[in-house]
Structure formats: structure tokens, C-alpha cells
C-alpha positions as CSV (number, residue, x, y, z in Angstrom):
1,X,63.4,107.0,140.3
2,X,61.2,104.1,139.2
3,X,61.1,102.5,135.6
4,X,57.6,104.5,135.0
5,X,59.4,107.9,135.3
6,X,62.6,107.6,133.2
7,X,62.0,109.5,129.9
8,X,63.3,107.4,126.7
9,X,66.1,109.4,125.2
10,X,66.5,109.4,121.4
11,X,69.5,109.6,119.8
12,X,69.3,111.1,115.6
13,X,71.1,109.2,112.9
14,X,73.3,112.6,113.0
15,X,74.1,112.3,116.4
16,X,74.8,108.9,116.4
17,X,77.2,110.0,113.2
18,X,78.9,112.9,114.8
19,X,79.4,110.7,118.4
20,X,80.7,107.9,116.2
21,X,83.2,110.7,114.1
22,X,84.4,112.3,117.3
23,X,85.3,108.5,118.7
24,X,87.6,107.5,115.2
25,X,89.2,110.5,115.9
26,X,89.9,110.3,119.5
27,X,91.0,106.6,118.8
28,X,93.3,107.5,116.5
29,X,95.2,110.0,118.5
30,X,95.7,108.3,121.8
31,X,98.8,108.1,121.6
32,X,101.4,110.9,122.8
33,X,103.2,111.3,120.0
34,X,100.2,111.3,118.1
35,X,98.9,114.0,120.2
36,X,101.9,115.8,119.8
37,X,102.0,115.9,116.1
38,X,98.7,117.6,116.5
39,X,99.8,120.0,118.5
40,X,103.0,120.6,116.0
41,X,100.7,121.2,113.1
42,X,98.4,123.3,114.8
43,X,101.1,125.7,115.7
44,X,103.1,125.2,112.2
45,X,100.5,124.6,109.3
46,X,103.3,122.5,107.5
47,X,106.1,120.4,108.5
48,X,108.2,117.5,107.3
49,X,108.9,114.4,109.4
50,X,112.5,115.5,110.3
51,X,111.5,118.6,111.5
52,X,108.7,117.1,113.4
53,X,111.5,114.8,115.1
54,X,113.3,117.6,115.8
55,X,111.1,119.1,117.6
56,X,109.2,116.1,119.6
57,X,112.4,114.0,120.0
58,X,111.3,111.0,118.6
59,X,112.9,108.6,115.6
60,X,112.2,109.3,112.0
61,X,110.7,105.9,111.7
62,X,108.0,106.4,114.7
63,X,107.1,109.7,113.6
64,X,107.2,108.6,110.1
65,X,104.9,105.3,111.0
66,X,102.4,107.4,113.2
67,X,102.0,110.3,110.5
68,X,101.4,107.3,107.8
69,X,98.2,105.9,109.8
70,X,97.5,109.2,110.8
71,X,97.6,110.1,107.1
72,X,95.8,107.1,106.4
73,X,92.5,107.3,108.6
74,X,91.8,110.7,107.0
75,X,93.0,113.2,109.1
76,X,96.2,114.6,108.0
77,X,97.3,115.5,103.9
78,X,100.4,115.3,102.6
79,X,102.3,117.3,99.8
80,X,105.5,116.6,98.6
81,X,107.9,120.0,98.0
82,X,111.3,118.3,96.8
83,X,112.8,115.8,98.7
84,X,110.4,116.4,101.8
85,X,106.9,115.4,102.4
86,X,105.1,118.1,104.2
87,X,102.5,117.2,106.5
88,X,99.4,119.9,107.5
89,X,95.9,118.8,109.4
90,X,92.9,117.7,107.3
91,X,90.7,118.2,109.8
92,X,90.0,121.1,111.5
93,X,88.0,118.8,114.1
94,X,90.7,117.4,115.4
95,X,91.6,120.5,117.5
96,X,88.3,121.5,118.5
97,X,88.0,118.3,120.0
98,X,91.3,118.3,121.8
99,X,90.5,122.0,122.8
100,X,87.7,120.6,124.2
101,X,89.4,118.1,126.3
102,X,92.1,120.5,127.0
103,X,89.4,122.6,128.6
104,X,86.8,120.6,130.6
105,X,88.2,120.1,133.5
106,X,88.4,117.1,133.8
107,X,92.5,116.7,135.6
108,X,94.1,116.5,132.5
């Protein structure tokens, strides 16, 4: 294909907005815990950090660190109920995009 034939592709301000959303979010999941706590939250709507150690195996102060930036870059809320501070997803688009990934084929 010569230069004279390629079409010039244009990418919308809200594509450009939703490609640049879906990369924050991926980059602030790679990590395996990370990915895990997702998971945990998607099964379990709300869960405190010792219950979420529990269940991955990790130290209360990892767990605790990766929820906080987690918590921090938007996509998770916190509520305190007592002594605990229960954790639930913000954003729903956090799973679809993981489900996505999960899905594509792509030798995950």
C-alpha cells in the first residue's frame, strides 16, 4: 500500500477521552494484588482490609497501601462501619474492562 492510498484516521476528543480513561485504569491495576482486590470486590460488594488479607494472603500493610492509591486515583470508596473501613468499587468500568481482557483471547 503506497502513501496515496492510506485513509487518515480521526480520532474524537471522546475517544481520545475514553482510550485515555481505560489506560489510568489499566495502569493502576497492574499489579496482582491489585487485580485481585478487584476481583474480591466484585464477588463481595464490601470488605475490610483484614478480610481482604484473609482471603488473598497478603500483609495488612500491602493490602492496606494498594487499596489507599487505589482509593486515591478514583476507583474504589470507602465507608467506615466501626472500627473497620469497608472498601466497595467506584467504578463499574473497572470490571468491564478486565472482563474484556479476561475474554479476548489473547493467552491470558
Amino acid at each position: 500500500m503506497d502513501a496515496k492510498n492510506i485513509k487518515k484516521t480521526v480520532i474524537d476528543k471522546d475517544l481520545v477521552e475514553k482510550l485515555e480513561r481505560v489506560a489510568y485504569i489499566l495502569k493502576t491495576v497492574a499489579h496482582p494484588s491489585r487485580l485481585g482486590i478487584i476481583y474480591l470486590l466484585e464477588q463481595h460488594p464490601r470488605l475490610s482490609v483484614s478480610e481482604m488479607c484473609e482471603m488473598l494472603g497478603t500483609e495488612q500493610s500491602l493490602t492496606s497501601h494498594h487499596l489507599q492509591n487505589m482509593r486515591l486515583k478514583g476507583l474504589l470508596k470507602v465507608k467506615r462501619e466501626g472500627r473497620s473501613m469497608m472498601y466497595s468499587l467506584k467504578e463499574k468500568d473497572i470490571s468491564m474492562i478486565i472482563e474484556c481482557l479476561e475474554n479476548c483471547g489473547c493467552n491470558m
